[in-house]
C-alpha positions, 0 to 999 in steps of 0.5 A, spaced: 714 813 805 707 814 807 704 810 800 711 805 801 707 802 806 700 803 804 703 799 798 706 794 803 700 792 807 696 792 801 700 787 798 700 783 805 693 783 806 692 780 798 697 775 800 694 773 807 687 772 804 689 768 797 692 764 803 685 764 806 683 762 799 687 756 798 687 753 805 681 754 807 677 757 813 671 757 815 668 764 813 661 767 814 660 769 807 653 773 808 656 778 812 663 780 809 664 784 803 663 782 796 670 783 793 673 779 799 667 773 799 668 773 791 675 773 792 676 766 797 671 763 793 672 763 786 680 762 787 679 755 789 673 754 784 677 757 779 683 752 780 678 746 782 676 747 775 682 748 772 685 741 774 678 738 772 679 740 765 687 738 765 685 731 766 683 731 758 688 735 757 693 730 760 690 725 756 690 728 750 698 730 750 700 723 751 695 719 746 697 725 741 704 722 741 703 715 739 702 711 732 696 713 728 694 718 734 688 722 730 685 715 732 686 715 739 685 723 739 677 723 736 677 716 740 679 721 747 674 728 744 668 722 742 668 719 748 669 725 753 663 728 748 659 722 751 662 723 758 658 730 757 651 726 759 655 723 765 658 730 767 651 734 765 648 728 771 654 729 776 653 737 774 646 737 775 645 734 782 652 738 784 649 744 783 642 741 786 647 739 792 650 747 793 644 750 792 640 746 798 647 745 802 647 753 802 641 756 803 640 752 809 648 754 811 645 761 810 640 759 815 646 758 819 643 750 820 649 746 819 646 738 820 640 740 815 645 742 811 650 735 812 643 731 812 641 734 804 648 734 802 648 725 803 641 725 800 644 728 793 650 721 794 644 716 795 641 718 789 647 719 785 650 712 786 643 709 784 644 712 778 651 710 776 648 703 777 645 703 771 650 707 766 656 704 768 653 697 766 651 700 759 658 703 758 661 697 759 656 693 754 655 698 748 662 701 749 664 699 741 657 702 739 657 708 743 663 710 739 660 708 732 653 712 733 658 718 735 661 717 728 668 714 729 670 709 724 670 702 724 678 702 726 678 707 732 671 704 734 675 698 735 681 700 739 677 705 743 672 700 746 676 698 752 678 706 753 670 708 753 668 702 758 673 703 762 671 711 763 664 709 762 664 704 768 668 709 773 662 713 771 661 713 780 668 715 781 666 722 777 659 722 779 662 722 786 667 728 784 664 733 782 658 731 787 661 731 794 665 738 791 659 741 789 656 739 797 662 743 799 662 749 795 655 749 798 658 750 805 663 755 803 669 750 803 672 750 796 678 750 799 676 742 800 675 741 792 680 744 789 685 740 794 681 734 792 682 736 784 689 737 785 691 730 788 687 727 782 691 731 777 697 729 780 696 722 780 693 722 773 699 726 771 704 721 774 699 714 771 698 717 765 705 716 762 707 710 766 700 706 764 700 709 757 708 708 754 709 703 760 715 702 765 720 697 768 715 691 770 709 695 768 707 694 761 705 700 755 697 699 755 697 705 749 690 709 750 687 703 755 693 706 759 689 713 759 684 711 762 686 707 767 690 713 769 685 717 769 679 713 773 685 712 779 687 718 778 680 720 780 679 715 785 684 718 789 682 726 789 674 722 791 677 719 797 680 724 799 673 728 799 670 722 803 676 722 809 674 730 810 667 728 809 669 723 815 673 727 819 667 733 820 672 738 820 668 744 816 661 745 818 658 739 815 659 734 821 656 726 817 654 721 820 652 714 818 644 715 819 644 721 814 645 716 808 638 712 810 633 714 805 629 721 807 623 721 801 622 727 802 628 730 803 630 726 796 623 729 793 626 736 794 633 735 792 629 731 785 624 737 784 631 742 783 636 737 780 631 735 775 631 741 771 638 741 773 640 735 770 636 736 764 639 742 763 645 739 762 643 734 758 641 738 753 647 742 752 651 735 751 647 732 746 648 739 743 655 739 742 654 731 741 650 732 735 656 738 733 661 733 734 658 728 729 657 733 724 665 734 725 666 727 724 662 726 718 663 733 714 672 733 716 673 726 717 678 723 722 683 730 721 677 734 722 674 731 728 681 731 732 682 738 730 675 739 733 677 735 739 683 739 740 680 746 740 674 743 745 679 740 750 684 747 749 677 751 750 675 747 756 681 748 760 680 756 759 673 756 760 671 751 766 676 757 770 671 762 768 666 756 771 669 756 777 668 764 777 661 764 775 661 758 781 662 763 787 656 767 784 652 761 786 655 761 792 653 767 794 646 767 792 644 760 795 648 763 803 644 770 801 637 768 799 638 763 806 640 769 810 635 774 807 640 778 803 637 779 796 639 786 794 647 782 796 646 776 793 643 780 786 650 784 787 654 778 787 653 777 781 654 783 778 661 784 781 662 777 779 660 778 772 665 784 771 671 779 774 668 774 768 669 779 764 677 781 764 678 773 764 674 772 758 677 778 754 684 775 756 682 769 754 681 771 747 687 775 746 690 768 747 686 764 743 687 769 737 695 771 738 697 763 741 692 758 737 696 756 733 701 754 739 697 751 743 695 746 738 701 744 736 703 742 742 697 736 743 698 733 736 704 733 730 699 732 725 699 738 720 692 737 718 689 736 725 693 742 727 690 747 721 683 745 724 684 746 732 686 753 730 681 755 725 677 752 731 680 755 736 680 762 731 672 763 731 671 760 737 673 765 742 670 771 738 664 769 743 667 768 750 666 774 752 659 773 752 659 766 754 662 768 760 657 773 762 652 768 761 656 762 765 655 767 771 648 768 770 646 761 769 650 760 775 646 765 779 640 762 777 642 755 779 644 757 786 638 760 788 634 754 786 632 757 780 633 751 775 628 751 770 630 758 767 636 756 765 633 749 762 629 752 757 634 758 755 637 751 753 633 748 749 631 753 745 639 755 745 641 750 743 635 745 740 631 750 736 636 754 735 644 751 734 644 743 732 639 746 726 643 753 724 649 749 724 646 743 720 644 748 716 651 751 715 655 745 714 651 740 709 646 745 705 652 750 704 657 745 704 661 749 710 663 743 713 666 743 720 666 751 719 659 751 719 658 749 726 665 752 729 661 759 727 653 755 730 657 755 738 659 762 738 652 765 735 648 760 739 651 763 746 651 770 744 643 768 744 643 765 751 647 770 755 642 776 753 636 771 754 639 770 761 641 778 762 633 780 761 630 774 766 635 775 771 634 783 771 626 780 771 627 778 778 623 772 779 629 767 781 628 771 788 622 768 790 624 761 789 623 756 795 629 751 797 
């Protein structure tokens, strides 16, 4: 009778607090304990990326289903490839965002911590200024450099400017998210997510098949779903910005230009940016070896496996995002022994997840892929893909945490050479090397991704475990 209760109010409080988790509650994280703090943030997080990745996927499902869909596919897998630069920006000033917003939360100074938060929007619209007038001009050529065929560039060029000219909407997505992780509310973010999806999910069909008065505009209708889809998720962010229900209180004198404020935010989401940058013309340049060694087939396989791989992977992201987090509040409130523990407790999480996600890859694969695309080809590619990708995940993710670690203490440049030796020195040449000179095509960089992030994780594991990411000054 006795264990009959405990079970039951255990079973109450984990209920109790996924609900927390879900809706939101202020909560200082710096002081309750790790497995809970972890818990009320990573939920969220998980599901905000989850719903990231699914706006792919989305996409990817419809535009599978129509005429000469290994065109339309490799125009969705090159263009999101491109989008990577614009999502390594977004990326970038989100993590200089949480890591800024959260140290001073954990200094318990709350109008710092808004004033920061609308100095890394300033900065972000001027910014997609200028790519957005690039992806509508050079839309076609963009998709021709990536080494799309003639056919697929020409009837992906109003897809990729329509994506590319709504770069301010993503900018602004995962930005003002990134603000409100920092402030311990990633209940806001993944709400935010959710109602984009939604939209995304009823658009998508509607725009791309059409419907009563509503003409079938095929892939441009994908984009056009998605680029609304999304504008609704970010006003939604901008009315709880507004509504100053959450620790962050806005107001309009926030968004003048405070130079030194910006400089700041600059000196952390430089390397940040650059960070990401150099992984996405990394897997730009993988892209294009697919494209030219396999073909249409091959490259719209490759893009299958990355998109399934992606919505897998961005859930461990949001894991490795609670670690974040917890470093960014506990450095500002003097807590390093907890802050270095948080993620060594969120490392473990990542793990199971990861090992689970594996099991999947390998036993499912071939389910999966089958369920994007009807072309035989295309499917015997995805699953090969998928097959040699997933040996590396565990690991991958135990890196994910790690470099998150980094980036939330402020620690932006560690991660950014891990990178380029990772990834320039080391991937992009191995994989090369694999798929022209031992004429293993896209195998050969299928296997060059899984080694390249096996090296990351232990180079990030030994400079972690160093201890310089302690000192460093927000």
């Amino acid at each position: 009778m006795l264990q009959s209760s405990k079970t039951k109010g255990g079973l109450s409080n984990f209920f109790t607090v996924l609900w927390q988790a879900i809706i939101g509650k202020e909560t200082d994280y710096t002081t309750i304990s790790i497995r809970k703090a972890i818990f009320l943030l990573a939920i969220p997080m998980m599901l905000e990326m989850m719903m990231e990745s699914v706006f792919a996927l989305v996409d990817l499902y419809f535009v599978g289903h129509l005429p000469n869909s290994s065109n339309a596919i490799q125009t969705v897998g090159l263009t999101e490839s491109v989008l990577t630069i614009i999502y390594s920006l977004a990326i970038g000033m989100s993590m200089a965002a949480t890591a800024v917003v959260a140290r001073r939360i954990g200094e318990k100074n709350p109008e710092a911590a808004a004033k920061a938060g609308m100095q890394t929007i300033v900065i972000s619209i001027f910014i997609n200024i200028i790519i957005s007038v690039a992806g509508l001009i050079y839309a076609k050529e963009l998709l021709l450099l990536m080494g799309a065929t003639e056919t697929t560039a020409l009837q992906g060029t109003t897809f990729v400017q329509i994506m590319m000219g709504s770069s301010m909407i993503i900018m602004l997505l995962f930005l003002i998210n990134g603000i409100f992780r920092g402030a311990g509310n990633a209940s806001i973010a993944m709400q935010s997510l959710i109602i984009a999806n939604v939209a995304n999910c009823i658009l998508c069909p509607l725009f791309i098949r059409g419907f009563g008065p509503i003409p079938a505009f095929g892939l441009t209708g994908a984009a056009m779903a998605t680029a609304l889809g999304r504008g609704i998720g970010v006003g939604y962010q901008i009315f709880h910005l507004v509504r100053g229900n959450s620790a962050l209180k806005i107001k309009l004198s926030y968004f003048k230009p405070h130079w030194e404020q910006i400089k700041a935010i600059v000196k952390i989401a430089a390397p940040a940016i650059l960070q990401f940058v150099i992984a996405s013309c990394s897997w730009i340049f993988l892209a294009e070896l697919v494209a030219t060694t396999g073909g249409d087939h091959g490259s719209a396989g490759y893009q299958t496996a990355l998109r399934l791989m992606m919505f897998f992977m961005l859930p461990a992201w949001g894991l490795s995002n609670a670690a974040a987090t917890l470093v960014g509040q506990n450095m500002g409130a003097g807590h390093m022994d907890r802050a270095q523990q948080s993620v060594f407790v969120t490392m473990k999480y990542s793990v199971i997840f990861m090992a689970c996600v594996t099991v999947l890859f390998l036993t499912c694969g071939k389910y999966f892929a089958a369920f994007f695309t009807t072309d035989d080809q295309v499917k015997v590619v995805a699953v090969e893909a998928l097959r040699i990708l997933s040996y590396g995940f565990i690991l991958y993710g135990i890196g994910m945490v790690l470099v998150s670690a980094f980036n939330g203490a402020g620690d932006t440049w560690t991660p950014t050479k891990i990178n380029v030796i990772a990834f320039w020195l080391f991937q992009i040449p191995f994989a090369f090397f694999l798929a022209k000179y031992l004429n293993m095509g896209p195998i050969g960089v299928f296997i060059a991704i899984p080694v390249a992030e096996v090296g990351i994780t232990i180079a990030a594991y030994i400079l972690f475990k160093r201890g310089k990411w302690k000192k460093t000054l927000v």
